[in-house]
Each structure stands twice: as C-alpha cells, then as structure tokens.
TORBA-317427 format. One record per residue: residue number from 1; residue in one letter; x negated, y, z of N, C-alpha, C, CB in turn. Coordinates in steps of 0.05 Angstrom, whole numbers, plus 5000, padded with zeros to 4 digits. Glycine has a CB too. Layout:
// residues N
+------+------+--------+---------+------+---------+----------+-------+--------+---------+------+---------+----------+-------+
| resi | resn | n.east | n.north | n.up | ca.east | ca.north | ca.up | c.east | c.north | c.up | cb.east | cb.north | cb.up |
+------+------+--------+---------+------+---------+----------+-------+--------+---------+------+---------+----------+-------+
|  NUM |    a |      X |       Y |    Z |       X |        Y |     Z |      X |       Y |    Z |       X |        Y |     Z |
...
+------+------+--------+---------+------+---------+----------+-------+--------+---------+------+---------+----------+-------+
// end
This chain:
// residues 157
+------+------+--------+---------+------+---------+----------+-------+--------+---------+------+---------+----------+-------+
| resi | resn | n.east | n.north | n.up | ca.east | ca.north | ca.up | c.east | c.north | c.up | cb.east | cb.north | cb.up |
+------+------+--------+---------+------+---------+----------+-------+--------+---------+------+---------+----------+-------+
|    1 |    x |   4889 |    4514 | 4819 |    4903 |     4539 |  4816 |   4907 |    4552 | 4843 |    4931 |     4535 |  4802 |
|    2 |    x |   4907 |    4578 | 4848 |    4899 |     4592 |  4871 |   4932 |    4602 | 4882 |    4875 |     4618 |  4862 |
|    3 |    x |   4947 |    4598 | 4902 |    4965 |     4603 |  4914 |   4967 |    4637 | 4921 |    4962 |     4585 |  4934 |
|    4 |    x |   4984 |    4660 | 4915 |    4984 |     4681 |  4930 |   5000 |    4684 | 4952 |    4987 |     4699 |  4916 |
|    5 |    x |   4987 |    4686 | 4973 |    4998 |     4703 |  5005 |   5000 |    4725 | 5005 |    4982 |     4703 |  5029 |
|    6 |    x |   5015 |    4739 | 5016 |    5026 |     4762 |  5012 |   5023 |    4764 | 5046 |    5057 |     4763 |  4994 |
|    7 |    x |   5000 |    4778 | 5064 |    4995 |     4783 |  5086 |   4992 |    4815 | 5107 |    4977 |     4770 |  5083 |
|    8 |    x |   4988 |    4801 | 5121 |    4976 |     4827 |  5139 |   4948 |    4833 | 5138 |    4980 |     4824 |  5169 |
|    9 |    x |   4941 |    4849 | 5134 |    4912 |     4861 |  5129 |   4895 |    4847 | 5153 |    4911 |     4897 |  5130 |
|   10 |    x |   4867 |    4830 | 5157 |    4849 |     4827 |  5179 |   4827 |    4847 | 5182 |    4838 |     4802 |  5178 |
|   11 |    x |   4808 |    4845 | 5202 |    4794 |     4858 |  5208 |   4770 |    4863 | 5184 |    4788 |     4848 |  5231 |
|   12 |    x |   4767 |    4825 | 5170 |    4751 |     4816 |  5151 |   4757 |    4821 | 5124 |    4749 |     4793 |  5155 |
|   13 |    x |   4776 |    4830 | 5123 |    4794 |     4841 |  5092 |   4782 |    4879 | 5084 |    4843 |     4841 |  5101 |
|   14 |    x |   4772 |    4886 | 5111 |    4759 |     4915 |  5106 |   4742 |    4920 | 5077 |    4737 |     4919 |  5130 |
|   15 |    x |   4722 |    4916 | 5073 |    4707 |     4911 |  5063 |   4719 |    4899 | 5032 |    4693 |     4898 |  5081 |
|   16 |    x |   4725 |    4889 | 5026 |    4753 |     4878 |  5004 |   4774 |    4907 | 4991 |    4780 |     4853 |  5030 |
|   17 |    x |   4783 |    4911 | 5017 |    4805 |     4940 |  5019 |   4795 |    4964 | 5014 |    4816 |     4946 |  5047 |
|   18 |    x |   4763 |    4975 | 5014 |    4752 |     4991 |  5011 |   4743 |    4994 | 4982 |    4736 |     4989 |  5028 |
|   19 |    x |   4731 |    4972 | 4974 |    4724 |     4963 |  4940 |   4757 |    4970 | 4924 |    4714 |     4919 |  4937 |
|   20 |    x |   4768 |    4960 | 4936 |    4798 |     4967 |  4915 |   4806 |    4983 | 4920 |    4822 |     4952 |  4912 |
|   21 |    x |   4793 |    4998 | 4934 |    4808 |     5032 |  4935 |   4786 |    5051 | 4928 |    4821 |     5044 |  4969 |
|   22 |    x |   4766 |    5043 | 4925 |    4752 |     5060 |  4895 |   4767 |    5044 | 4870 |    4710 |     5055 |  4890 |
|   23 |    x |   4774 |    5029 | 4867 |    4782 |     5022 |  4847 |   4812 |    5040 | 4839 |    4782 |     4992 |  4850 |
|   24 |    x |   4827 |    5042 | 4858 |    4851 |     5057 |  4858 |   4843 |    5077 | 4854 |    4868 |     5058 |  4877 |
|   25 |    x |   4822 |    5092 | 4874 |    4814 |     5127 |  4873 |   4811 |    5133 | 4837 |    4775 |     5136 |  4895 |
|   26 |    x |   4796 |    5108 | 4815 |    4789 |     5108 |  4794 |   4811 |    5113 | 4767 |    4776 |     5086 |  4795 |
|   27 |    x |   4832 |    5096 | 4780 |    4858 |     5095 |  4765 |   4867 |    5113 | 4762 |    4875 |     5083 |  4772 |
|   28 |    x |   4866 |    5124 | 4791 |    4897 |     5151 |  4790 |   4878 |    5174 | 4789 |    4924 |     5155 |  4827 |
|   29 |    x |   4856 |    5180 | 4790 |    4844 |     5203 |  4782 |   4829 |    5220 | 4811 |    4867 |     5221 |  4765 |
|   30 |    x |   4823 |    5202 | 4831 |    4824 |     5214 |  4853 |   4797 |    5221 | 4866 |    4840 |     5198 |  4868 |
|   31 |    x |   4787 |    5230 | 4873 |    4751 |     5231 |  4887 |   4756 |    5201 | 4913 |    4741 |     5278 |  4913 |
|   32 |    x |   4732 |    5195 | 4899 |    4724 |     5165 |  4927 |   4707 |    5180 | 4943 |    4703 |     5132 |  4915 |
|   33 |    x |   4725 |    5178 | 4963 |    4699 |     5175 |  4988 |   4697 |    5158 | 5006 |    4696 |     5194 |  5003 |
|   34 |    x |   4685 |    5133 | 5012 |    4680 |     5111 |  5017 |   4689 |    5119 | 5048 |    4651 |     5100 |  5007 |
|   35 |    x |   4670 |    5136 | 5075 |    4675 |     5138 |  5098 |   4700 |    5142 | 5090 |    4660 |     5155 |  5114 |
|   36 |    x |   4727 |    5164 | 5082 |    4748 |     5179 |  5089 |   4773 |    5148 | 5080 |    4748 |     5215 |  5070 |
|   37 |    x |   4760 |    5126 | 5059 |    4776 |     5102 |  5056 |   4780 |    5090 | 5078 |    4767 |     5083 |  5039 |
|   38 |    x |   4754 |    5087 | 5084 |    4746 |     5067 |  5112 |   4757 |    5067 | 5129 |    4726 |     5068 |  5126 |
|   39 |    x |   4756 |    5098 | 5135 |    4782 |     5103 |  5166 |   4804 |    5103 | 5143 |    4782 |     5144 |  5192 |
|   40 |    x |   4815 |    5111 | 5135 |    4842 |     5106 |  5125 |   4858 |    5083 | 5130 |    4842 |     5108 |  5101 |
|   41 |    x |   4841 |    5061 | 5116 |    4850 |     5029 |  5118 |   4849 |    5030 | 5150 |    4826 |     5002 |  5102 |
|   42 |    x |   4823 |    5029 | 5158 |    4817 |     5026 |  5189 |   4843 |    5036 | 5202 |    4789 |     5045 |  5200 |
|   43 |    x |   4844 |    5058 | 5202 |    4869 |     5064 |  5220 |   4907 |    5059 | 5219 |    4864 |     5090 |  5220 |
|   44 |    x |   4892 |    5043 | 5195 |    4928 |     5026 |  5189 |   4921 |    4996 | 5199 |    4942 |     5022 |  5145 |
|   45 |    x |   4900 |    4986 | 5202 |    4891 |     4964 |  5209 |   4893 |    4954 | 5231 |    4872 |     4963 |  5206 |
|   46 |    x |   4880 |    4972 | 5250 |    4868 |     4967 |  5280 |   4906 |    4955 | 5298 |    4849 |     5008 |  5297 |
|   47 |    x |   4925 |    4975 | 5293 |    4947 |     4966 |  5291 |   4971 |    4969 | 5286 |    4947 |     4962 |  5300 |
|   48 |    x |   4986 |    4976 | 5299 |    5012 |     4982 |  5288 |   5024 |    5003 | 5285 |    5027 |     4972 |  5296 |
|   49 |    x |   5006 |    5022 | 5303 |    5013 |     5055 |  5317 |   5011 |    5080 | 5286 |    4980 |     5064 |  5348 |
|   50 |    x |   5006 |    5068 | 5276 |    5003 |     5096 |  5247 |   5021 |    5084 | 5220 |    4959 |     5101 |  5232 |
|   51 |    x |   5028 |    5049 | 5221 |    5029 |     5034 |  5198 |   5017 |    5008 | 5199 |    5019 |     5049 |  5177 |
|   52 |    x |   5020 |    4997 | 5172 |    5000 |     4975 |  5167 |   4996 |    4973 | 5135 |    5010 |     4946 |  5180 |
|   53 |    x |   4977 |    4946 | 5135 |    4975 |     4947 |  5111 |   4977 |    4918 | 5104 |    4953 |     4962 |  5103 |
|   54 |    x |   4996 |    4911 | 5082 |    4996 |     4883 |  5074 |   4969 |    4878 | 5051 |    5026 |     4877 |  5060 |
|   55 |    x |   4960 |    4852 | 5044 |    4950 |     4846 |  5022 |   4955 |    4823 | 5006 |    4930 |     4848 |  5025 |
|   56 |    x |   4956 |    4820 | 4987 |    4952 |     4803 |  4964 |   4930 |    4785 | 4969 |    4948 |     4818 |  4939 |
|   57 |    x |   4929 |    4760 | 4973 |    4900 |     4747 |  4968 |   4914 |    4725 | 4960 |    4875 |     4743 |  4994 |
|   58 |    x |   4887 |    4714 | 4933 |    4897 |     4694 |  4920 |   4896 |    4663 | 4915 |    4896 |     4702 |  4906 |
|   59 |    x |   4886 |    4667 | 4950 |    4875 |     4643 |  4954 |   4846 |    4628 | 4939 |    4896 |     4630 |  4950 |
|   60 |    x |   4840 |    4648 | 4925 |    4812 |     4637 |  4912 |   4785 |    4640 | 4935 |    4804 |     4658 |  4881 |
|   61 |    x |   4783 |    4649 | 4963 |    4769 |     4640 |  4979 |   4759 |    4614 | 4994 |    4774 |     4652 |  4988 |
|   62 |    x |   4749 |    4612 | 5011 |    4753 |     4584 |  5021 |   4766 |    4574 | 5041 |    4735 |     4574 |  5025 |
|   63 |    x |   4774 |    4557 | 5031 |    4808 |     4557 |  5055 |   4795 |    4556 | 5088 |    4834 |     4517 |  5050 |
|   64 |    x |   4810 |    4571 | 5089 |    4810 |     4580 |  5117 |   4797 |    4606 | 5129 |    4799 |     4560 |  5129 |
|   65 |    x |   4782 |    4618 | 5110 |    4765 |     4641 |  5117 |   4782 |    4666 | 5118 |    4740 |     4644 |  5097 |
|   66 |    x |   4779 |    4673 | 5132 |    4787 |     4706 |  5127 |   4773 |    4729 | 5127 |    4804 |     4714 |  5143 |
|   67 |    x |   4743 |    4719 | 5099 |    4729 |     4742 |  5100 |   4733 |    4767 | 5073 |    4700 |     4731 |  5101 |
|   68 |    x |   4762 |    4772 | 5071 |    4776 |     4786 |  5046 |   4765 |    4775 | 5023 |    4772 |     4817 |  5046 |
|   69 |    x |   4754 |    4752 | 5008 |    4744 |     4755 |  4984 |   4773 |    4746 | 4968 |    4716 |     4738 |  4979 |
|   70 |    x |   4788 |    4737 | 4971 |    4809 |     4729 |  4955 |   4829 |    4753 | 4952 |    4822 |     4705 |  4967 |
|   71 |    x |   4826 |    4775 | 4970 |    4841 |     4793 |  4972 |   4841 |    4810 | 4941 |    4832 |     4807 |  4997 |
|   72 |    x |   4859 |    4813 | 4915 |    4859 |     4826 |  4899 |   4881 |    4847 | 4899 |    4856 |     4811 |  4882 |
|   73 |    x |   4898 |    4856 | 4917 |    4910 |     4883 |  4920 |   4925 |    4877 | 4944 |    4928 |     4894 |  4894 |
|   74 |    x |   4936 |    4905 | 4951 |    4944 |     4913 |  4985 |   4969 |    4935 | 4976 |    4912 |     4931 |  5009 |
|   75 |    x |   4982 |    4943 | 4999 |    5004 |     4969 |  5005 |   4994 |    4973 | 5031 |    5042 |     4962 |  5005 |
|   76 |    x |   4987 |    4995 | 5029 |    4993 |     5021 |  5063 |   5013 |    5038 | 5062 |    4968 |     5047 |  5072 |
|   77 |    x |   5018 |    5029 | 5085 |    5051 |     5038 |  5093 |   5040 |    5053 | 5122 |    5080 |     5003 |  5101 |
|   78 |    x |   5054 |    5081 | 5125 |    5047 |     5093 |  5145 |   5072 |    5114 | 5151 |    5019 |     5105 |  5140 |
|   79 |    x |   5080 |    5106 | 5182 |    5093 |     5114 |  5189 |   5108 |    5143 | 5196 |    5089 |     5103 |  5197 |
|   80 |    x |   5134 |    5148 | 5192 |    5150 |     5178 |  5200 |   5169 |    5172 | 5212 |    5159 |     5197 |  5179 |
|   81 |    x |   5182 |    5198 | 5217 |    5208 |     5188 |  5238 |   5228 |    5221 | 5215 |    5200 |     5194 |  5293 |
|   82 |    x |   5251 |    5213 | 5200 |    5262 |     5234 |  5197 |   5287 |    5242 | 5215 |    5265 |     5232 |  5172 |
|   83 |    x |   5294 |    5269 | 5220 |    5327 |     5279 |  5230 |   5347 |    5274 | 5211 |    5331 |     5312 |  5234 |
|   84 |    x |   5337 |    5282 | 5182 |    5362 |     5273 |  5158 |   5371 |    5246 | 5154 |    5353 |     5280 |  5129 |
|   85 |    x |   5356 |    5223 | 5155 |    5360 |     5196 |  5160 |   5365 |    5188 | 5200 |    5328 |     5181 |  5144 |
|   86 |    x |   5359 |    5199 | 5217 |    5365 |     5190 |  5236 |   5354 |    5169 | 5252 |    5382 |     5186 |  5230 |
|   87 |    x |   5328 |    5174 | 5238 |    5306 |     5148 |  5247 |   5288 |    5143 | 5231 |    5317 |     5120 |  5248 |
|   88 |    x |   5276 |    5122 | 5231 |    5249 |     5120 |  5221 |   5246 |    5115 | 5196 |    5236 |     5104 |  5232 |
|   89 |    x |   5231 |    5128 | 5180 |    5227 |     5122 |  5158 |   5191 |    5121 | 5146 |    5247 |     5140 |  5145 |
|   90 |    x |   5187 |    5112 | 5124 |    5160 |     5104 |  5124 |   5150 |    5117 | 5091 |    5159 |     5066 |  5129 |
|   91 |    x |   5124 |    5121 | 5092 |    5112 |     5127 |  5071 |   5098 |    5106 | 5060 |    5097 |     5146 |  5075 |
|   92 |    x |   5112 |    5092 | 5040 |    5082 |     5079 |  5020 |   5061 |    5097 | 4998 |    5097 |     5055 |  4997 |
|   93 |    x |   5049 |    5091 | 5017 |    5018 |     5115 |  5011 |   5007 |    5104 | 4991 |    4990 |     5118 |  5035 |
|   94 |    x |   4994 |    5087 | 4989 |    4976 |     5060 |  4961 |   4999 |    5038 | 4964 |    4933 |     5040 |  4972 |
|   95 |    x |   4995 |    5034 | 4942 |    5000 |     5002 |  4924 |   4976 |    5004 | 4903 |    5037 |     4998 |  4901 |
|   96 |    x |   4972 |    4974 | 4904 |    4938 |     4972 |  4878 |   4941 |    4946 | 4876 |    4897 |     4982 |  4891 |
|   97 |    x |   4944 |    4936 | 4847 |    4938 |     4909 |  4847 |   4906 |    4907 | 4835 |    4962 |     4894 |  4829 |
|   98 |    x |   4893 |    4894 | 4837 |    4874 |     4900 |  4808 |   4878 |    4887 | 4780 |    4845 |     4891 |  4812 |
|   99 |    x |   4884 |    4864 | 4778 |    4905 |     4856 |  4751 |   4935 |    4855 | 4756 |    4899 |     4825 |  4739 |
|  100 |    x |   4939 |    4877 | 4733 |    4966 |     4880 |  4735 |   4978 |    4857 | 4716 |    4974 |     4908 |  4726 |
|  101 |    x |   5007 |    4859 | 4710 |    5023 |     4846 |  4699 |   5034 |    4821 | 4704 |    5017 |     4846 |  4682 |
|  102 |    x |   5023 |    4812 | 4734 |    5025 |     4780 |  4734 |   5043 |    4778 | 4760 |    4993 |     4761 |  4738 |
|  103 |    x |   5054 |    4802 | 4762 |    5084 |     4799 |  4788 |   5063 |    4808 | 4818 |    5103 |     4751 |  4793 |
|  104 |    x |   5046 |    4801 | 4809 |    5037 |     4816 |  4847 |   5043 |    4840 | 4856 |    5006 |     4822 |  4855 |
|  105 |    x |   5048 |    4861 | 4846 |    5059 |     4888 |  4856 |   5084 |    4884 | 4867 |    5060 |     4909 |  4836 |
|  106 |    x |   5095 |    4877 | 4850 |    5127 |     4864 |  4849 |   5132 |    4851 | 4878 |    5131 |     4836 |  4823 |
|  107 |    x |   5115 |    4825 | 4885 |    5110 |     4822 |  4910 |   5104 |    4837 | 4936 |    5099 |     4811 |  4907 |
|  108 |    x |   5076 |    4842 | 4922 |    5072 |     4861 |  4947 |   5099 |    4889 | 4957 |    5042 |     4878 |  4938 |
|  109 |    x |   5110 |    4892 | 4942 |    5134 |     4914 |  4937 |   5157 |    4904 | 4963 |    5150 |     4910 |  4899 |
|  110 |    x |   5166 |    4881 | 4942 |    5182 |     4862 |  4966 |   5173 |    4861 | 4992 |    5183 |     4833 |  4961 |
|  111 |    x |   5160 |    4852 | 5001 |    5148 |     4845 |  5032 |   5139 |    4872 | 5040 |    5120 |     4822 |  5035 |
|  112 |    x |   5134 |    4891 | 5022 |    5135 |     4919 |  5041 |   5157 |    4928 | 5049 |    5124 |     4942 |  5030 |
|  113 |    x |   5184 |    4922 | 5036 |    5209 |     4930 |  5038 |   5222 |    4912 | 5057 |    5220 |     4931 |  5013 |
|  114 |    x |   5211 |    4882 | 5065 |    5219 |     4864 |  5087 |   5211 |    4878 | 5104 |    5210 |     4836 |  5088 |
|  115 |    x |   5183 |    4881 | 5101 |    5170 |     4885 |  5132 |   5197 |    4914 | 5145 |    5124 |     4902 |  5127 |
|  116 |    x |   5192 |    4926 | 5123 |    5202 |     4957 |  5134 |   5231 |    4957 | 5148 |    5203 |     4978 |  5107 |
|  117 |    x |   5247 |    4933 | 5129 |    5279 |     4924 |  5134 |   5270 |    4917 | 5167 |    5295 |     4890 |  5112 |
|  118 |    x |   5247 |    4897 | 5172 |    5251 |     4882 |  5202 |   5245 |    4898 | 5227 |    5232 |     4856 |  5205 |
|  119 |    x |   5226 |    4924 | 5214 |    5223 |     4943 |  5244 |   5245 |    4968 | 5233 |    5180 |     4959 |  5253 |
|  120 |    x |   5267 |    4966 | 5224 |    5281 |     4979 |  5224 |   5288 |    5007 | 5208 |    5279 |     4979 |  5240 |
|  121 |    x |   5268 |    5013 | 5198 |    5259 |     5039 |  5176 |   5283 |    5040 | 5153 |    5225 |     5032 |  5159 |
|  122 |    x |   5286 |    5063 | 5160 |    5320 |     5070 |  5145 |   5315 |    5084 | 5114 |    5341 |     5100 |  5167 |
|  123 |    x |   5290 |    5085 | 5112 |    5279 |     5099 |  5074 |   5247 |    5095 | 5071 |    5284 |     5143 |  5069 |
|  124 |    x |   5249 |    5088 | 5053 |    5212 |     5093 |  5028 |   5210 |    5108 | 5020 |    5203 |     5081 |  5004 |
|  125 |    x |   5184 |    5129 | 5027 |    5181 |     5150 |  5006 |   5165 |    5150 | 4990 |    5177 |     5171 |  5012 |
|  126 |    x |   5153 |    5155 | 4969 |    5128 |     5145 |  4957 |   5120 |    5169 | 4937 |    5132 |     5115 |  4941 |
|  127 |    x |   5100 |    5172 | 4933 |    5093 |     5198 |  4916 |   5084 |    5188 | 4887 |    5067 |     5217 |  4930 |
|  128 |    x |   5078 |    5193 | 4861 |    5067 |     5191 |  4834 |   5054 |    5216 | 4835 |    5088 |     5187 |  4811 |
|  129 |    x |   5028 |    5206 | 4820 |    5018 |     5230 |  4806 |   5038 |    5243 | 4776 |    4985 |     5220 |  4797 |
|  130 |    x |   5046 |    5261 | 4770 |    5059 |     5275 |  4757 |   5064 |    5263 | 4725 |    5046 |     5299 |  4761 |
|  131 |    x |   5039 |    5254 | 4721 |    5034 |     5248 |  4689 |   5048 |    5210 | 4698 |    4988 |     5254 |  4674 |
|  132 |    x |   5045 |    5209 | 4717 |    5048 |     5175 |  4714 |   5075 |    5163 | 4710 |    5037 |     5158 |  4739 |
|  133 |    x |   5075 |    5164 | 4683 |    5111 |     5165 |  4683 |   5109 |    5126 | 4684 |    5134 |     5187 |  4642 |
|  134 |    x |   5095 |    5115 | 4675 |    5088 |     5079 |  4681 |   5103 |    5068 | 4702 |    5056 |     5070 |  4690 |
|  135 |    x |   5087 |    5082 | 4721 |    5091 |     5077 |  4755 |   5120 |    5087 | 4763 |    5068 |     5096 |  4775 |
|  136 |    x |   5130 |    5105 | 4758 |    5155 |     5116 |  4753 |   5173 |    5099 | 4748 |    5156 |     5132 |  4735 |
|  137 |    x |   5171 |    5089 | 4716 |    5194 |     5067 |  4712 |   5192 |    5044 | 4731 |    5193 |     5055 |  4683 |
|  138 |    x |   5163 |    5037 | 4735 |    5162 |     5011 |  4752 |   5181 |    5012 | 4772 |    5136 |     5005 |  4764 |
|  139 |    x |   5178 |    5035 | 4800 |    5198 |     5041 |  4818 |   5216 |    5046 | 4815 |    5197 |     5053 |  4829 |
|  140 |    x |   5228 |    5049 | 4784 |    5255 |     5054 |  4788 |   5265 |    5021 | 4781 |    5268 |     5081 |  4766 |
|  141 |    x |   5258 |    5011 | 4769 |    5259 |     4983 |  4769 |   5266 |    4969 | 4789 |    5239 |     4975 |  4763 |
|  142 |    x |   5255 |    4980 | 4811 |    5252 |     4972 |  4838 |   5272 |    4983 | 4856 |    5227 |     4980 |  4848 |
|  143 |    x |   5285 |    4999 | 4845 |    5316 |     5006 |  4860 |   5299 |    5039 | 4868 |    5329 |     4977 |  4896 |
|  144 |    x |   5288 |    5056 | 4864 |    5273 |     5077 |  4878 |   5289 |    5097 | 4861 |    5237 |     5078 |  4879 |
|  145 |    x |   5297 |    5118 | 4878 |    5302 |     5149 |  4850 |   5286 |    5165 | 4862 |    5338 |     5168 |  4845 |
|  146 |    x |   5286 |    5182 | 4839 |    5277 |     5203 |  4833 |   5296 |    5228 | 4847 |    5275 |     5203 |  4803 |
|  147 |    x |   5275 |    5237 | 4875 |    5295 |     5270 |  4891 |   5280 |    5287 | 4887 |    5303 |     5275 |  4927 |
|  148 |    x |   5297 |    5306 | 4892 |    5299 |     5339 |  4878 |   5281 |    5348 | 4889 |    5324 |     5359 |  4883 |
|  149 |    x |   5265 |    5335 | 4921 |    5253 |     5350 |  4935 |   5227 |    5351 | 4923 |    5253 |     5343 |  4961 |
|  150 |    x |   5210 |    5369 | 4935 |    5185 |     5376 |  4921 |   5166 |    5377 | 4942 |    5185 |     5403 |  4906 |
|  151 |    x |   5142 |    5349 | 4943 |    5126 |     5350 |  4968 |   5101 |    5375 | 4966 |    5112 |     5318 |  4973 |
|  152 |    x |   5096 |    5382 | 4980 |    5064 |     5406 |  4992 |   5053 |    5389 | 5009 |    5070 |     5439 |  5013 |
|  153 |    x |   5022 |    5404 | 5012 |    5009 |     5391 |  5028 |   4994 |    5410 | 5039 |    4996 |     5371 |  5018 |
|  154 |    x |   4984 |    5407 | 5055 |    4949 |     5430 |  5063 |   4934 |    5413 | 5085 |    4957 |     5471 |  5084 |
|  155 |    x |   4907 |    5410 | 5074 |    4887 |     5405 |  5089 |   4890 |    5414 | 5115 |    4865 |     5414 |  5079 |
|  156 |    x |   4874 |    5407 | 5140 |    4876 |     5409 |  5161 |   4838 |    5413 | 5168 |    4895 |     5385 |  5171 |
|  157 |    x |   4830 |    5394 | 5156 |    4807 |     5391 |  5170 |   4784 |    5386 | 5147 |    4811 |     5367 |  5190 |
+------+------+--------+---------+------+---------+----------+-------+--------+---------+------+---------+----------+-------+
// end
C-alpha cells in the first residue's frame, strides 16, 4: 500500500505538474497551453519569490526517486501583500487532485494552510468558476466564506 506525502514541489515533479494541469485546464473548462503551464508551475517552483507549490505523491514511485511519477495532485499558492489585512496574504490559484474522494484535497488543503500559518500570511483567497457550486461547498467545509467582493481581471500581455 502506497503512503501519501504531502510535499514541496521538485525540479523532477515538472513534468508530472504539467500533465495534471491539462488535466485541471479539462475539468474546469479552461484552454491548455502546455508552454504558459510550464512557466506557471516553473515560476512557483524555482523558489520562493512568487509562491510555491505543494504536491500529493503517493508514494507509488520508487523509493527514493524524485522523478514526479507518484505525484497525483498539487496546490499553487502565489503570493500578495494586502493594506486591508495588514500584511501578507496569499492566493490559492490550483488545487487538483486526480482521484477525488479519498481525502487528498483535504490534505493538500491543510498543509497549504500550515505552510501559509508558518510564513505568516494573514488570509486565503481563492476563486471558483461560477457554476461550481461542488467546489464551493467543499471550501466552505473548509472554514472559507463566501465575500461580497467581485474579482476583474485584464490581460497584460
């Protein structure tokens, strides 16, 4: 039976992290584009300066390797600083398990909320796509509410 770690993303987990985020892009309805994942992960990866990213692996590799194959879901967490909180606060951008129902989100959830408690981050923000009322209850489950505010966005580049 395969043990889950609940880690910090490696260099060798890329490749792993990329596959499950077409898999996420698939879920939630999103266009994949493999380069724009790559740096994405990549730049939560390399190190600490934007975020990080934990993962799920379930120990079904071979012990000791860390070439992501055990890896079956992750959180990127990427960093803000708000004035209304008074400090830092963080965006969880993805959560993805690929089989659900067996407590790994749940986990991964927790240890994003350790990590965030130990460098100090005073709120989680997290977005849903509109229709996903699932994901919704899940976080509220999770102690998360629902604010009044209303996010925008605009391309840059």
């Amino acid at each position: 039976m395969s043990t889950l770690h609940i880690r910090r993303s490696v260099a060798a987990d890329l490749d792993a992290l990329v596959e499950l985020g077409a898999e996420y892009c698939a879920a939630d309805g999103h266009r994949f584009d493999e380069q724009t994942v790559r740096a994405g992960f990549g730049g939560l990866m390399l190190d600490d300066t934007h975020g990080f990213v934990l993962v799920a692996d379930d120990g079904s590799d071979d012990v000791g390797s860390d070439d992501g194959a055990g890896v079956i879901g992750y959180a990127a967490v990427s960093w803000g600083w708000s004035i209304e909180v008074g400090g830092l606060d963080v965006v969880l951008d993805e959560i993805y398990v690929r089989s659900r129902g067996h407590g790994v989100g749940g986990e991964l959830l927790a240890a994003v909320e350790a990590e965030c408690r130990r460098v100090g981050a005073k709120r989680i923000f997290l977005e849903t796509e509109r229709p996903n009322e699932r994901a919704r209850r899940w976080y509220a489950a999770a102690g998360f509410t629902i604010d009044d505010s209303i996010w925008m966005s605009k391309e840059l580049g």
